[in-house]
Backbone as a ProteinNet text record, in pm:
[ID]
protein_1_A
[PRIMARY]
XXXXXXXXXXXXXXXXXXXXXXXXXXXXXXXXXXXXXXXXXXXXXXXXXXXXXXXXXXXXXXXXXXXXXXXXXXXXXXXXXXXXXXXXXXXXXXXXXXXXXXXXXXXXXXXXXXXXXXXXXXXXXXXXXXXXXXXXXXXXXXXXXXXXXXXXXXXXXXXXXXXXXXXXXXXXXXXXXXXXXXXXXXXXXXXXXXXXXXXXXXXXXXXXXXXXXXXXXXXXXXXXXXXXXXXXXXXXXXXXXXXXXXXXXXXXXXXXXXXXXXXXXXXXXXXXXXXXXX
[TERTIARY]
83.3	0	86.2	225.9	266.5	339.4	401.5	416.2	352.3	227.8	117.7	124.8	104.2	96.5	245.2	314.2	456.7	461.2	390.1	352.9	271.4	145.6	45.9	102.7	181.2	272	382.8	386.2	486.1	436.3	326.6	202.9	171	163.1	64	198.1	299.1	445.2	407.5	417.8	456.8	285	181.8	35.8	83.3	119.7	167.2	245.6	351.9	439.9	367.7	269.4	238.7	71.4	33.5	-66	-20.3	32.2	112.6	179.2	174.3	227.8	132.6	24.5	-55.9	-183.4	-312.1	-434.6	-458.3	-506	-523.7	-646.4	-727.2	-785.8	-699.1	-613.8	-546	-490.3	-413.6	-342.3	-420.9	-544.4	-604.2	-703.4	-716.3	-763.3	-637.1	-544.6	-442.2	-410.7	-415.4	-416.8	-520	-613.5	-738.3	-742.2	-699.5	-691.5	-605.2	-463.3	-389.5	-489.2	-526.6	-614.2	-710	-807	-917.7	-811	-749.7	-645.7	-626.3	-573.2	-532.3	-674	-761.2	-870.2	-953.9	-946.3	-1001.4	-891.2	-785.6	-680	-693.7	-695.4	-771.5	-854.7	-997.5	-1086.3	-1100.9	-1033.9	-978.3	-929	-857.4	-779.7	-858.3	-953.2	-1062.3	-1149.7	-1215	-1320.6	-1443.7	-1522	-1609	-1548	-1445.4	-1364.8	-1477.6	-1434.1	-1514.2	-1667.4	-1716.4	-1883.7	-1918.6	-1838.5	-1872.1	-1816.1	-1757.5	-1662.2	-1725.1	-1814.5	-1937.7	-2089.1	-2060	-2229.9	-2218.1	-2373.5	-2417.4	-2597.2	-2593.7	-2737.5	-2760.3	-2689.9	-2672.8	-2618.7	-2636.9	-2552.4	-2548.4	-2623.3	-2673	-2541.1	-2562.7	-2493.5	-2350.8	-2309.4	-2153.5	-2048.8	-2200.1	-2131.6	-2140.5	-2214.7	-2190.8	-2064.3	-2024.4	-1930.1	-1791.2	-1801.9	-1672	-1682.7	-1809.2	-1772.4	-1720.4	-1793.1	-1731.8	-1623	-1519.2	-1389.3	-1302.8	-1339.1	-1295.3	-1271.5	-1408.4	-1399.7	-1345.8	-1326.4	-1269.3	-1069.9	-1035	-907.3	-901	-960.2	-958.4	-944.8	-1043.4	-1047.2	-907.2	-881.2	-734.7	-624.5	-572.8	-494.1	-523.6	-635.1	-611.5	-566.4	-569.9	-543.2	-382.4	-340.8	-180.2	-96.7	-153.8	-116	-124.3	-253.8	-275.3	-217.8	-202.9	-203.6	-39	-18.9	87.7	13.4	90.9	91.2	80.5	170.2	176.1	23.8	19.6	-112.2	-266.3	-254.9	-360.2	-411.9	-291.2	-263.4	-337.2	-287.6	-294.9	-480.6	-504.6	-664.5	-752.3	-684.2	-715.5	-761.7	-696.8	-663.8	-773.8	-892.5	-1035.6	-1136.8	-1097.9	-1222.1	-1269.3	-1147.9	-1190.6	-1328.3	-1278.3	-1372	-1535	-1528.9	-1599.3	-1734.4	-1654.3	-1687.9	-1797.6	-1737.6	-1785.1	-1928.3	-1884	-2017.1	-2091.4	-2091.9	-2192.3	-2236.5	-2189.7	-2241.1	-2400.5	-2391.6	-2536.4	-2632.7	-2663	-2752.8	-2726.1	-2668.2	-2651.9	-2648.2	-2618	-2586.9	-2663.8	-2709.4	-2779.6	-2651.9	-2552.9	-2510	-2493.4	-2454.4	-2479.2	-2335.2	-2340.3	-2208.3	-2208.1	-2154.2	-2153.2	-2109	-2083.8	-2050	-1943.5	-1865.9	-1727.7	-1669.5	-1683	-1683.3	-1734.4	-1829.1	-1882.3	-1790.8	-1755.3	-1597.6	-1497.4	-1472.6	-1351	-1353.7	-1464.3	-1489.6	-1498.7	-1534.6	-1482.1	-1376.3	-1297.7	-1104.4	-1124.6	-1136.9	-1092.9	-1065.1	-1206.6	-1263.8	-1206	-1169.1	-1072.4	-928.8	-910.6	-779.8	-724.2	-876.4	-882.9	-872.8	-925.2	-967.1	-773.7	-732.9	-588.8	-493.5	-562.6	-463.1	-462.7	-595.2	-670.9	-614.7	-571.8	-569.2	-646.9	-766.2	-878.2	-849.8	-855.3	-785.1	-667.2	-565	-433.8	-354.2	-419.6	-415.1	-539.6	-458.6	-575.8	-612.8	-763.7	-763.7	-745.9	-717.1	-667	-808.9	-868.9	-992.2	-969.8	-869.5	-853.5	-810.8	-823.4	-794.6	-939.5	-1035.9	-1175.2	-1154.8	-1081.7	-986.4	-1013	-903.7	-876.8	-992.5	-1058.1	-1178.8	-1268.8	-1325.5	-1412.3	-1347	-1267.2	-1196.7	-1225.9	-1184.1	-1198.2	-1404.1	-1447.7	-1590.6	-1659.8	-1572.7	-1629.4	-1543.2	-1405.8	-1379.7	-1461.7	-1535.6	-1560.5	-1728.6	-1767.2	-1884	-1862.8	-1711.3	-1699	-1696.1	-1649.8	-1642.6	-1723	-1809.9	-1989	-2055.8	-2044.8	-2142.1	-2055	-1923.9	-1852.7	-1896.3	-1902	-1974.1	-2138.4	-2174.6	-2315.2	-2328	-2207.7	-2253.5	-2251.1	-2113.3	-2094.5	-2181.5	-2282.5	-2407.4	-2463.5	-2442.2	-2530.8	-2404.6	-2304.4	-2226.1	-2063.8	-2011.9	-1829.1	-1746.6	-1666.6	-1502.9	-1459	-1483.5	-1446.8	-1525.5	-1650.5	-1752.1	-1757.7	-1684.5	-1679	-1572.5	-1454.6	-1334.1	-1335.6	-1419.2	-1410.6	-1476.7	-1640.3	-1690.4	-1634.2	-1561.3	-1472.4	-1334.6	-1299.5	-1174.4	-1227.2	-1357.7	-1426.6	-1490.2	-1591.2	-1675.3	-1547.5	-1496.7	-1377.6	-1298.4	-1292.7	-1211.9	-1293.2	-1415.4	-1523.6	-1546.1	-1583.8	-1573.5	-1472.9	-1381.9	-1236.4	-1200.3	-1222.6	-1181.9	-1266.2	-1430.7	-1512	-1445.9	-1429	-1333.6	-1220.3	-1148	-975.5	-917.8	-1017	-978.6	-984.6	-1102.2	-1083.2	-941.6	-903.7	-806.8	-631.5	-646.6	-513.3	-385	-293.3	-205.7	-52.8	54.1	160.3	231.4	335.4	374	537	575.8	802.1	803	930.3	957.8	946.8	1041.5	1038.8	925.8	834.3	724.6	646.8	649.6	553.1	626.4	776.4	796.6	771.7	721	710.1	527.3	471.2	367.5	351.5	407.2	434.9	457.5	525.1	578	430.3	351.7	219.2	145.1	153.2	35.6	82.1	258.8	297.3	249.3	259.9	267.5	104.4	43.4	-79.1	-158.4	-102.8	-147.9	-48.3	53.4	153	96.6	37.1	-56.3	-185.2	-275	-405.3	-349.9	-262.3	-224.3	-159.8	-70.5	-50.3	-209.2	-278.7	-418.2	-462.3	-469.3	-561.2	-486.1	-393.1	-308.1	-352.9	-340.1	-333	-442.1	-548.6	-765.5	-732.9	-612.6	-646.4	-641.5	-525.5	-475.9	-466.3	-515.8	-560.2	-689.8	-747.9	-877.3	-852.2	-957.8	-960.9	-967.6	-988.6	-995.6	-838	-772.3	-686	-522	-618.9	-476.8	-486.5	-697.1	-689.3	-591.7	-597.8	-453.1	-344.1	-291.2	-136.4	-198.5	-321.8	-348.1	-336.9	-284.4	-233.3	-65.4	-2.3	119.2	170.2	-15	2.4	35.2	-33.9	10.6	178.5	224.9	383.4	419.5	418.9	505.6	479.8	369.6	308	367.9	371.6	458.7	614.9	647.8	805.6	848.5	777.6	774.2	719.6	621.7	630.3	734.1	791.4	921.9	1039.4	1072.7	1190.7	1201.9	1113.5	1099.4	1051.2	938.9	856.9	916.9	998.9	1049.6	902.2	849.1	730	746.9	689.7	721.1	628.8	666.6	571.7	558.3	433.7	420.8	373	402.6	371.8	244.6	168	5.4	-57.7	7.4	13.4	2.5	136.1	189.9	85.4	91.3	-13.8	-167.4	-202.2	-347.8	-351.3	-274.5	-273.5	-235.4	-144.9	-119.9	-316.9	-305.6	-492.4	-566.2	-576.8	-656.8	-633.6	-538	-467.2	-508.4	-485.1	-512.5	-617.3	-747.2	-859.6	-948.5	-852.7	-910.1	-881.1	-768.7	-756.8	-808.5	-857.7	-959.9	-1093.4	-1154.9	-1226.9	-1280.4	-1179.3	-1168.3	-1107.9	-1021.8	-1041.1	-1181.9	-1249.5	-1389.7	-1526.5	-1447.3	-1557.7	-1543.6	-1385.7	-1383.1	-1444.8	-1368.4	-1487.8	-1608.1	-1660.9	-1834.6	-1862.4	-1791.6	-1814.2	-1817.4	-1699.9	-1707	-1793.7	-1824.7	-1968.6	-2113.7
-121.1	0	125.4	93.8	221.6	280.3	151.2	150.8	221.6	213.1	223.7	381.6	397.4	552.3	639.6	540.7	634.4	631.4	538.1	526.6	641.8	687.1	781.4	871.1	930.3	1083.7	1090.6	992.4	1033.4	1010.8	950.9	1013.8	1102.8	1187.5	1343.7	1436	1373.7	1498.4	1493.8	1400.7	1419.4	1428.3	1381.8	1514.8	1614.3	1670	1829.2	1891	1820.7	1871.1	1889.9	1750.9	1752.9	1872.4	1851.3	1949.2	2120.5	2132.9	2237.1	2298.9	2189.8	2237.9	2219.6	2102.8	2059.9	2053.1	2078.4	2086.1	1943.3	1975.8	1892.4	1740.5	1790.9	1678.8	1578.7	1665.9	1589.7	1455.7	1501.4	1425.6	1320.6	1371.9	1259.5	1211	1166.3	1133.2	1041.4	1054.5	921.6	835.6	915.9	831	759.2	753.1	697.1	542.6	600.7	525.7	348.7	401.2	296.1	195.4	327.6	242	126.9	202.5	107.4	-21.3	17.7	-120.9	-269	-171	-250.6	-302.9	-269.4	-313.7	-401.8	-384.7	-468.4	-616	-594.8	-688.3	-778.9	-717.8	-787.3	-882.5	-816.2	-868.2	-998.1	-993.3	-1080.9	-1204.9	-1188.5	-1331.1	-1413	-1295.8	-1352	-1450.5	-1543.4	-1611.6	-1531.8	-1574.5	-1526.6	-1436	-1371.1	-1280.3	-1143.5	-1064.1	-917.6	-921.8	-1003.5	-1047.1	-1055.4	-1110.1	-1145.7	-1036.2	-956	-838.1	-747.3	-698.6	-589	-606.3	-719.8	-773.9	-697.9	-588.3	-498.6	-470.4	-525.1	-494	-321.9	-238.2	-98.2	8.5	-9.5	26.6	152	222.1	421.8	446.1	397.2	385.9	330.6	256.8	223.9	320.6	408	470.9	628.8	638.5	753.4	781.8	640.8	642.6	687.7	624.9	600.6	766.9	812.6	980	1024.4	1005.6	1116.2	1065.2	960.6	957.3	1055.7	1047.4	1099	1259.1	1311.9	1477.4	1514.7	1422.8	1450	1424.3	1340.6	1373.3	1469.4	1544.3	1677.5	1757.2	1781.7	1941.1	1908.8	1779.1	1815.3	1772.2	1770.2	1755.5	1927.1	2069.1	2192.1	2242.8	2189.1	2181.4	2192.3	2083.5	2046.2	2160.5	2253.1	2315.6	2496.3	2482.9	2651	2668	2556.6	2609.7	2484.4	2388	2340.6	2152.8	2080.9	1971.7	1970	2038	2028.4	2085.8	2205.7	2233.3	2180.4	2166.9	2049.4	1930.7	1869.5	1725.1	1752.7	1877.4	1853.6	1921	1982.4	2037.7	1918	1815.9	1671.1	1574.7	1579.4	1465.6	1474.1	1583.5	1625	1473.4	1447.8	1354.8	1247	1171.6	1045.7	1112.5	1171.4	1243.7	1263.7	1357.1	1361.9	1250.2	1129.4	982.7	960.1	962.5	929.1	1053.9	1157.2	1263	1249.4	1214.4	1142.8	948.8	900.7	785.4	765.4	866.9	834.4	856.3	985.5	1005.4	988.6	885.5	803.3	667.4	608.4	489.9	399.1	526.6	445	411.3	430.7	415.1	504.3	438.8	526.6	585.5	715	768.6	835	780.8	830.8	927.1	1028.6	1188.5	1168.4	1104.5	1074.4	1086.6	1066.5	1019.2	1157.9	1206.4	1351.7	1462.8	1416	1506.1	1516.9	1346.2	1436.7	1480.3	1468	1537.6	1702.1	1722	1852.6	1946.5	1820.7	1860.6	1895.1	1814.8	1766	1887.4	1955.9	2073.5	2210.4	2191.9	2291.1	2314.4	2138.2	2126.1	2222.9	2216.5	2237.4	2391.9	2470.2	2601.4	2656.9	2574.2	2648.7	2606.2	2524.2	2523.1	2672.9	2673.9	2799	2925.7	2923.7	3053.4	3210.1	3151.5	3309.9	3411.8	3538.7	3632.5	3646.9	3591.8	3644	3670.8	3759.5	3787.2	3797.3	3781.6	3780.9	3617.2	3594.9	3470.3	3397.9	3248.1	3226.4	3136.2	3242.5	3146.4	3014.4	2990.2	2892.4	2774.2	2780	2653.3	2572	2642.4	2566.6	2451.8	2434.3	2373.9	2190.3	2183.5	2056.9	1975.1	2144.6	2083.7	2052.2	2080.3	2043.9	1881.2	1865.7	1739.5	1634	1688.7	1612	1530.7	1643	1600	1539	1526	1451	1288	1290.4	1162.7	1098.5	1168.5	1063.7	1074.2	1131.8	1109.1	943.6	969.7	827.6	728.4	730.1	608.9	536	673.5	612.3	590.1	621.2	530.5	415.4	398.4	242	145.4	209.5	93.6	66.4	150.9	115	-8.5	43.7	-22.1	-176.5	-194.7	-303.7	-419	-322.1	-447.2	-513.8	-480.7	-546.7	-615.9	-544.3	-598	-607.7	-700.3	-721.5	-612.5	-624.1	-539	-512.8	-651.1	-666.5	-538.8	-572.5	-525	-325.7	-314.3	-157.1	-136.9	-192.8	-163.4	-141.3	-228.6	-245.2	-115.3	-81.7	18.8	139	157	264.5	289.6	231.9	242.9	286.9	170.6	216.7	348.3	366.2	485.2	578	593.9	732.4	744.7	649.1	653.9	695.7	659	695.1	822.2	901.7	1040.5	1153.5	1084	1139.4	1181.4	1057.6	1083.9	1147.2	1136.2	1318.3	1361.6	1439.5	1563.8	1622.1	1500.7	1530.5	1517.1	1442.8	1468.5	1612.4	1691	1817.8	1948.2	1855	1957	1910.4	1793.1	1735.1	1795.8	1819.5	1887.8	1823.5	1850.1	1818	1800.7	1701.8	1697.7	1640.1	1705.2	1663.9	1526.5	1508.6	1325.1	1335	1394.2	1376.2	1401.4	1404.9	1453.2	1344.4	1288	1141.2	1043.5	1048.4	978.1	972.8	1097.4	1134.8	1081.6	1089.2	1052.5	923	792.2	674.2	633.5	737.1	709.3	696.3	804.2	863	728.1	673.1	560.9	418.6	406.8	313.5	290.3	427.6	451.4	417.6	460.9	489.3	300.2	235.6	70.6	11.7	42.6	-7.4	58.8	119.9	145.8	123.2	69.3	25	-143.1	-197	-306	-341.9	-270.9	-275.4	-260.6	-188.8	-180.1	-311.8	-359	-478.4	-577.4	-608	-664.6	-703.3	-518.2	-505.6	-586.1	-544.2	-568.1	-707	-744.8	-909.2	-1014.5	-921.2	-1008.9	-924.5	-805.5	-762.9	-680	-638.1	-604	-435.7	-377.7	-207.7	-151.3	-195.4	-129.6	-85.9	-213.7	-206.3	-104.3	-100.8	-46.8	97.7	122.6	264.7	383.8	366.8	463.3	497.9	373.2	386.2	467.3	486.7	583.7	714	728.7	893.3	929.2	817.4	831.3	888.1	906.1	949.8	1137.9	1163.2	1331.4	1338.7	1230.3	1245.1	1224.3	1171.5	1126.7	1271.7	1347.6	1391.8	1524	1600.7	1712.5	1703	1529.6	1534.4	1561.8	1521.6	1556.5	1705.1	1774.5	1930.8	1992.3	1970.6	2031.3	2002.6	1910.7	1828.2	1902.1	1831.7	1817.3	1970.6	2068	2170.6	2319.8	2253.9	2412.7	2421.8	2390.3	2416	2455	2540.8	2576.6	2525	2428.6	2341	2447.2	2539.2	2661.1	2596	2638.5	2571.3	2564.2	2653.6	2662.2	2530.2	2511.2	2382	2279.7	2249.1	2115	2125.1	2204.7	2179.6	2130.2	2209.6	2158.9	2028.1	2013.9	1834.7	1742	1781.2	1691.7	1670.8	1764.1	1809.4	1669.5	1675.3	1623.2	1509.4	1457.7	1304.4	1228.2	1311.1	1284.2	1254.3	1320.4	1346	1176.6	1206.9	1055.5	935.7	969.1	804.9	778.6	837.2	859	791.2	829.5	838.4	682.6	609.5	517.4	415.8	438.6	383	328.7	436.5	400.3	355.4	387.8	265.8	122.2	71.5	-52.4	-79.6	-3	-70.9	-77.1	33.9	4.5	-106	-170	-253.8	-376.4	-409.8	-503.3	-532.6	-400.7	-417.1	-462.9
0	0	0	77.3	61.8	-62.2	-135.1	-264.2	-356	-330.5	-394.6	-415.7	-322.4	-264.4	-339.1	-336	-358.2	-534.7	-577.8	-734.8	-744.5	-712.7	-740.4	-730.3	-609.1	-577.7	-719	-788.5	-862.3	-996.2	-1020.4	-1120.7	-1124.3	-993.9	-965.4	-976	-975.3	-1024.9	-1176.7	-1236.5	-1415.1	-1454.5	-1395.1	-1426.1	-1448.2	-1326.2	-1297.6	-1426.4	-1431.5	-1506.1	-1697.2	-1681.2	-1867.4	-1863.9	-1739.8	-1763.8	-1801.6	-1723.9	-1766.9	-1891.7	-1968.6	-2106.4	-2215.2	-2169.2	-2253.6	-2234.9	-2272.9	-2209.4	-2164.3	-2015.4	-1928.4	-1998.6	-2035.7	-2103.8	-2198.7	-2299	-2344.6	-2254	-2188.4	-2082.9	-2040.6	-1965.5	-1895.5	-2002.8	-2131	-2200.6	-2264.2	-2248.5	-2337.2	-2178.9	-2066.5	-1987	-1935.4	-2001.1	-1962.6	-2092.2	-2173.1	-2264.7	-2271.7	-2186	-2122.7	-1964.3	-1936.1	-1844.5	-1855.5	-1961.1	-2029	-2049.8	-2163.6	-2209.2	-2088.8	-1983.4	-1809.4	-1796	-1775	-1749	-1786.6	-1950.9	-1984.6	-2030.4	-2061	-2003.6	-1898.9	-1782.2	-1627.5	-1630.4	-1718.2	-1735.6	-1833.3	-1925.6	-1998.4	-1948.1	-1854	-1794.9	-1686.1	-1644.8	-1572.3	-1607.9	-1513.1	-1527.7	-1606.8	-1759	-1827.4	-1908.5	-1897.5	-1975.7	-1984.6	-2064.4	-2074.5	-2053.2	-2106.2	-2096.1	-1934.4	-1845	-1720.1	-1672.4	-1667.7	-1638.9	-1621.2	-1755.8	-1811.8	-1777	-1680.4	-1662.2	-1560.8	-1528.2	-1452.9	-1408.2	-1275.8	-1288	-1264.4	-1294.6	-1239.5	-1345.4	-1479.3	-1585.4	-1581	-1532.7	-1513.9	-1402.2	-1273.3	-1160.1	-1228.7	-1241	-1328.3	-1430	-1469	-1619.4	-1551.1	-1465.6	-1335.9	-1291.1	-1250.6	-1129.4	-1225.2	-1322	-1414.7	-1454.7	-1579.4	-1552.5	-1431.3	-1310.7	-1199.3	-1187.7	-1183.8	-1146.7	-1219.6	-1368.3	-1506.7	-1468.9	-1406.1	-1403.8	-1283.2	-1189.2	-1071.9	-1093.1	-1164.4	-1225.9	-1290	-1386.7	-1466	-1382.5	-1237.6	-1171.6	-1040.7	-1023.3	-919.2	-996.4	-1149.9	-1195.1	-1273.7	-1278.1	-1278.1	-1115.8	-1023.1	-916.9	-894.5	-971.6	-905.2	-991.7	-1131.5	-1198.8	-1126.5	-1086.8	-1020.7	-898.8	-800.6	-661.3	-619.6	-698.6	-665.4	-628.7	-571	-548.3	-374.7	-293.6	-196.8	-107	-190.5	-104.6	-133.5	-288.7	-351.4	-248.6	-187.6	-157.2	-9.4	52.2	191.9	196.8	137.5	112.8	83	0.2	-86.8	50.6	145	224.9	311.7	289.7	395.7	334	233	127.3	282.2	286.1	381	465.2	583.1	596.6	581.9	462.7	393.9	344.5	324.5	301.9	443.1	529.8	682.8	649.2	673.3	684.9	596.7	457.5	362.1	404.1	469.1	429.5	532.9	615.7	654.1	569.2	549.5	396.6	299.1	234.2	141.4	143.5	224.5	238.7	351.2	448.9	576.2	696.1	707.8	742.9	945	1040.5	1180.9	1196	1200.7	1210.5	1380.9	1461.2	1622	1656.8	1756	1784.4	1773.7	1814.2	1783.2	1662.2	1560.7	1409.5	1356.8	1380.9	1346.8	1425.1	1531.1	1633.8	1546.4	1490	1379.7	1259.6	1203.7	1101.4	1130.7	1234.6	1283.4	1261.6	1375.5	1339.2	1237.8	1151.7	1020.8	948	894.9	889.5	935.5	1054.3	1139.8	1067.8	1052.4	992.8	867.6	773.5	636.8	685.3	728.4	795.1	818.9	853.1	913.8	809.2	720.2	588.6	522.3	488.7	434.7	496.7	599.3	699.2	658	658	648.8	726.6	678.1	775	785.9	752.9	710.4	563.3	543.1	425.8	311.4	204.3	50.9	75.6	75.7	82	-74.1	-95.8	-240.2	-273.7	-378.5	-373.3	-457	-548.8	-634.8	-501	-391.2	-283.8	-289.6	-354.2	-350.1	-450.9	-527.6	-616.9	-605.5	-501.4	-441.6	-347.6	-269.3	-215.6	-286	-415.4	-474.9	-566.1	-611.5	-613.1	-488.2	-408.6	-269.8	-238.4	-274.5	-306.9	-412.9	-485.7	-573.2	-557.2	-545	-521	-414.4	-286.5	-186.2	-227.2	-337	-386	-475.8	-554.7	-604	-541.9	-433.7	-272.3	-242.7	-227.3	-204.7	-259.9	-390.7	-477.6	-557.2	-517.2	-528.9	-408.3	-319.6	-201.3	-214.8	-286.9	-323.8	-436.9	-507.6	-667.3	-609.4	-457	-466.7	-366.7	-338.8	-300.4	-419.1	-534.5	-635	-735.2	-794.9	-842.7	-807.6	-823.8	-835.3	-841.3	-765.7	-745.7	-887.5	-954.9	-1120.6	-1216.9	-1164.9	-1296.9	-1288.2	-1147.3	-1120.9	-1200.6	-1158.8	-1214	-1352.5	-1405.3	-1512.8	-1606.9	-1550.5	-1562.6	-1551	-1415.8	-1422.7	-1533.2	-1595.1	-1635	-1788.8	-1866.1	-1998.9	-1996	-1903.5	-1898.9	-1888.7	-1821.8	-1825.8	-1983.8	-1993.1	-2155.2	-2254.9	-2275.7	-2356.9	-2330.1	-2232.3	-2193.2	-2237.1	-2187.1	-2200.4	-2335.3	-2423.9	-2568.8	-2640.5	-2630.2	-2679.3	-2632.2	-2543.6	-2470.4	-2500.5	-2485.9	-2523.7	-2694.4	-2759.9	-2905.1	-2921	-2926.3	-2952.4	-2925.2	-2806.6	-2758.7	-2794.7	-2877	-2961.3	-3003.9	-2925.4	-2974.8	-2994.4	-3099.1	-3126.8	-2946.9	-2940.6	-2797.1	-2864.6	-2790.5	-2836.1	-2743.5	-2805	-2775.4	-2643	-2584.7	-2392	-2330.7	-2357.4	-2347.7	-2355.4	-2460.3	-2527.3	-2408.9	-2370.7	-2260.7	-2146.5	-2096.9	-1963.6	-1970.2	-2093.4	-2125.7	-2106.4	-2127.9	-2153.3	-1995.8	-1905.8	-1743	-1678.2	-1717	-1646.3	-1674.6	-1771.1	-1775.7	-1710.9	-1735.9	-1653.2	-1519.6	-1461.6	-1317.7	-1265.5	-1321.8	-1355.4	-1339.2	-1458.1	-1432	-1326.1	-1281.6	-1162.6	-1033.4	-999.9	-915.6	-828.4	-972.7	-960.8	-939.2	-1046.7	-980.1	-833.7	-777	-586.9	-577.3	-590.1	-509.7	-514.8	-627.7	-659.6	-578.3	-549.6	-503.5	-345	-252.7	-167.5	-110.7	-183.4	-147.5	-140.8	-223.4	-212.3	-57.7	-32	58.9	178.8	187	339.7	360.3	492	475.1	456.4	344.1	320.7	466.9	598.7	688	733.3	715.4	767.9	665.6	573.2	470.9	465	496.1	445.6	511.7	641.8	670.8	659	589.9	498.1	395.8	309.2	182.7	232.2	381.6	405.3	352.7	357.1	252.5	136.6	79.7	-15.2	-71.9	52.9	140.3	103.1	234.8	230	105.7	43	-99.7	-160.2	-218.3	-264.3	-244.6	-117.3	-82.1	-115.8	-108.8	-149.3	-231.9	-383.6	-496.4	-532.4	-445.4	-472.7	-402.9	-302	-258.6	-333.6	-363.4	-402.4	-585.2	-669	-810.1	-890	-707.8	-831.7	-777.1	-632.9	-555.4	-482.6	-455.8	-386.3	-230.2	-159.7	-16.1	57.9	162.6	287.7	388.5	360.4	458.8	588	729.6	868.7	848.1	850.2	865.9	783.4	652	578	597.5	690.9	729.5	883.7	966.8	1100.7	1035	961.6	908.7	846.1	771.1	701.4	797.9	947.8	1010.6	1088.3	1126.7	1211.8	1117.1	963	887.3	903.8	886.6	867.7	1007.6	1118.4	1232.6	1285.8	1222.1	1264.2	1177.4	1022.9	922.6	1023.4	1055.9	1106	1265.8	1321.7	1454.5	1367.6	1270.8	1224.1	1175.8	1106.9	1041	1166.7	1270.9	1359.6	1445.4	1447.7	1536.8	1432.4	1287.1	1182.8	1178.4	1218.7	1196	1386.1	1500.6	1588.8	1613.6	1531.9	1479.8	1466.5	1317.3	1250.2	1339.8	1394.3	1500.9	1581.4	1608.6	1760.6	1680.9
[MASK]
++++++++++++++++++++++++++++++++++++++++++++++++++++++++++++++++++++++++++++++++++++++++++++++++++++++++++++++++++++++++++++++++++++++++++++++++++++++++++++++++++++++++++++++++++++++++++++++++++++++++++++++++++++++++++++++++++++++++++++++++++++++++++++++++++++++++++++++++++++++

């Protein structure tokens, strides 16, 4: 998992770097494209092959989920371009969160004062990233938070999809529906790209299926309760590569608020799995 994590932070460097030169759809439209490929590959070697893969009693809900992943990479990969990686990441890291404070009205789910306490922090956390009142506030920070809401909108309606259908048949949904999207979109915006470029292009999608594979990996052989807190790694990696690779500055107010957040997720996700238990 932490692998995992240290793969994505260094996907979300060379995003950064190709969005920046190239319209962002482009980008996440050839990388969507390698994805589909992975996916339906997967699906392929599987029992029933693509037919059993694509079987969905939920096809509206599937082709949902797969758009919203799609536009939620578009608005925090303009994210890692306007405001940086480091502060993207640490604004990014409210979603978990987020997840918890949506799953009652959505899901049915009992969320206890406790659990709603740190979603609080959490919140607080996000608040002292932001630091309102000192200064010009930067409204483009709504950025990452609106990213942040839409991935844990994807969460929850992946734990929905998966009362009715397979780990497989999402994955699978997710990876086509985004590509199909992507490519209306990103054909239009087609532009000439120099060789190092097409390579750094070629890294992004590597990284990109070497990623989703550790995940697939991980789900296999340990429980999501227990891994989701290593997916705060993905913070650390993530600032290393905006300090290290973009010159990026880890302002205190920054680093105190993402620690607040991280802190508050895993309180959070701590007292879901002893929910779960009880």
């Amino acid at each position: 998992m932490v692998l995992a994590m240290m793969v994505f932070a260094t996907q979300d460097g060379i995003s950064r770097h190709l969005a920046s030169e190239y319209n962002p759809f482009m980008v996440v439209m050839i990388r969507y494209w390698f994805f589909a490929a992975f996916v339906i590959t997967i699906a392929m070697r599987k029992a029933g092959g693509i037919r059993a893969a694509a079987a969905t009693k939920q096809p509206v809900l599937q082709i949902f989920r797969g758009l919203l992943l799609a536009a939620e990479i578009c608005v925090a990969l303009y994210g890692f371009v306007v405001i940086g990686l480091v502060e993207s990441h640490a604004i990014f890291a409210i979603y978990p969160l987020i997840v918890v404070a949506l799953s009652g009205p959505m899901l049915g789910e009992k969320v206890g004062w406790r659990r709603w306490a740190a979603i609080g922090v959490g919140f607080l956390g996000m608040l002292v990233i932001l630091a309102p009142g000192m200064g010009v506030f930067q409204t483009t920070a709504i950025i990452p938070f609106i990213s942040a809401v839409m991935f844990a909108l994807y969460a929850l309606l992946t734990r929905y999809a998966a009362r009715l259908d397979s780990t497989a048949t999402s994955f699978f949904w997710t990876g086509t529906a985004g590509a199909v999207v992507m490519t209306v979109f990103g054909l239009s915006t087609w532009e000439p790209m120099t060789g190092p470029d097409w390579a750094w292009m070629f890294a992004l999608c590597m990284t990109g299926v070497g990623g989703h594979w550790l995940l697939i990996r991980c789900y296999e052989i340990a429980e999501a309760s227990v891994l989701q807190p290593f997916a705060y790694f993905h913070l650390v990696f993530a600032v290393l590569v905006g300090v290290t690779v973009f010159g990026e500055a880890l302002e205190l107010n920054v680093a105190i608020g993402a620690a607040i957040i991280v802190a508050a997720g895993v309180f959070a996700l701590i007292r879901a799995r002893k929910a779960a238990q009880e």
